[in-house]
C-alpha positions as CSV (number, residue, x, y, z in Angstrom):
1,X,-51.0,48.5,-52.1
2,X,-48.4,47.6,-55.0
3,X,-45.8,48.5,-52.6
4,X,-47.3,46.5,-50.0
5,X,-47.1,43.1,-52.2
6,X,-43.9,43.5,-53.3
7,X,-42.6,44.2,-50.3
8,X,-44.6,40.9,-49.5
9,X,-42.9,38.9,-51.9
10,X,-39.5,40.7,-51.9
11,X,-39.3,39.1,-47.8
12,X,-40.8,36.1,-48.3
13,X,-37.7,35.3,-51.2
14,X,-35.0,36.1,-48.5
15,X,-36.2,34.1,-46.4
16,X,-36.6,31.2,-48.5
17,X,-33.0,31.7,-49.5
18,X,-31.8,32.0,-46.2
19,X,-33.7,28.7,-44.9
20,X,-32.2,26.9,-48.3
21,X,-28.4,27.8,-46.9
22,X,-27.5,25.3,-44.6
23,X,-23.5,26.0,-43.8
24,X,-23.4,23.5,-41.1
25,X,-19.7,22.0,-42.0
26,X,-19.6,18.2,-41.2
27,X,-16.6,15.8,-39.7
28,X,-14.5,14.2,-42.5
29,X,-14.4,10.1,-42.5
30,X,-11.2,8.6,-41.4
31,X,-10.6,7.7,-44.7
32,X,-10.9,10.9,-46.2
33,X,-9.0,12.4,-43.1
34,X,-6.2,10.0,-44.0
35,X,-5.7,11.5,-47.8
36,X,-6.0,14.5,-47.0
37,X,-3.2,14.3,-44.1
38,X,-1.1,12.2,-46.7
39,X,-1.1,15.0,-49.0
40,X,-0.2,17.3,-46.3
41,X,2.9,15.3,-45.3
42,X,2.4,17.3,-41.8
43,X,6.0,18.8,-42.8
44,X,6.8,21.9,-40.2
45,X,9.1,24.2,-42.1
46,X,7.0,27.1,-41.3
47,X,7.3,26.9,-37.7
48,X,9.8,29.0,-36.0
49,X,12.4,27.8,-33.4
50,X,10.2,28.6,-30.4
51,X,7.0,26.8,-31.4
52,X,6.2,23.1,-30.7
53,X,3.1,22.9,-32.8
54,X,1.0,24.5,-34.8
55,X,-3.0,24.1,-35.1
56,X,-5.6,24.5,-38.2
57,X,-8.9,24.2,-39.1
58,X,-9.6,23.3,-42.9
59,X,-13.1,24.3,-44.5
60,X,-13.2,22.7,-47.8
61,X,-15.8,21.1,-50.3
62,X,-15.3,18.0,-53.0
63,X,-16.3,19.2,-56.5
64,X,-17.3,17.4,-59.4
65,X,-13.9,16.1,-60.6
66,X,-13.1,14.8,-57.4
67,X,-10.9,17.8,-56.5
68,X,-10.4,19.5,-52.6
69,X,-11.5,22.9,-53.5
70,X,-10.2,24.9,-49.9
71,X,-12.8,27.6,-49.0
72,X,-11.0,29.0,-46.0
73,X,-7.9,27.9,-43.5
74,X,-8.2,29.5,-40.6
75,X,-4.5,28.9,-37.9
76,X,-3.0,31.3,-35.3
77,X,0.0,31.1,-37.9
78,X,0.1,32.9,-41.5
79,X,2.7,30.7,-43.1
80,X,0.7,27.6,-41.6
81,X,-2.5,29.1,-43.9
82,X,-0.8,29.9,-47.2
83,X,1.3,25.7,-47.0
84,X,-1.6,23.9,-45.8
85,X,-3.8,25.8,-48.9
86,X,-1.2,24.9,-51.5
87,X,-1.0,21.4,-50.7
88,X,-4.4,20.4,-51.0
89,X,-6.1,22.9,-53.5
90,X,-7.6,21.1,-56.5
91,X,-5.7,18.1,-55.4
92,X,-7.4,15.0,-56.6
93,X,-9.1,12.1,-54.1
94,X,-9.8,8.7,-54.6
95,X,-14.2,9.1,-55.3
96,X,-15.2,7.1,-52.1
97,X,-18.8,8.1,-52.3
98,X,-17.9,11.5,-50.7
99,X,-21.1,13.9,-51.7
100,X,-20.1,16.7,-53.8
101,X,-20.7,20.4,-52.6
102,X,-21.1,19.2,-48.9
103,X,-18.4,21.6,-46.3
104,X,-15.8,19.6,-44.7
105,X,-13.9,21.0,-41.6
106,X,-10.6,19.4,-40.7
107,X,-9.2,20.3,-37.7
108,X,-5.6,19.1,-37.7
109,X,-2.4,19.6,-35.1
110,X,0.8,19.6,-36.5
111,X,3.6,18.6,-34.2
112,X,7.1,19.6,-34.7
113,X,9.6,16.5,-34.2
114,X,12.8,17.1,-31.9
């Protein structure tokens, strides 16, 4: 009977955790899109002579000090990861009422000029 309870209580905490983690990543505003491409400065150097473009998806969260804290960039091209986590990484934004802790995903294209 012990066992029974506990085995009770023990699923009726996971799934109370699991309902509480809601990892539904939401659209960026255009004005937060726009600093965060700024900082980018959409610079190609990692791209090789035979591609055109290159695209990227950016999940990422606003802490406390106003910082970009990257969780994950996720791009057909390795190089394209490792720059576009190094230019915004505990970068600093202008606080436009952004919510703190919330997932962001940024898909971006970067085109390569001729």
């Amino acid at each position: 009977m012990k066992k029974l309870k506990l085995l009770i209580i023990a699923f009726m905490l996971f799934a109370i955790n699991a309902s509480a983690n809601n990892f539904d990543p939401i659209k960026p505003t255009d004005e937060l899109r726009a600093e965060l491409i700024q900082l980018i400065h959409l610079q190609c150097d990692y791209l090789s002579l035979k591609d055109k473009d290159c695209s990227a998806e950016i999940l990422f969260t606003i802490n406390s000090h106003n910082e970009i804290v990257v969780i994950s960039v996720s791009s057909p091209n390795p190089k394209a990861e490792k720059h576009l986590a190094s230019k915004l990484n505990y970068k600093k934004i202008i606080p436009n009422g952004y919510k703190q802790g919330v997932l962001f995903l940024l898909p971006i294209k970067i085109v390569k000029e001729q």
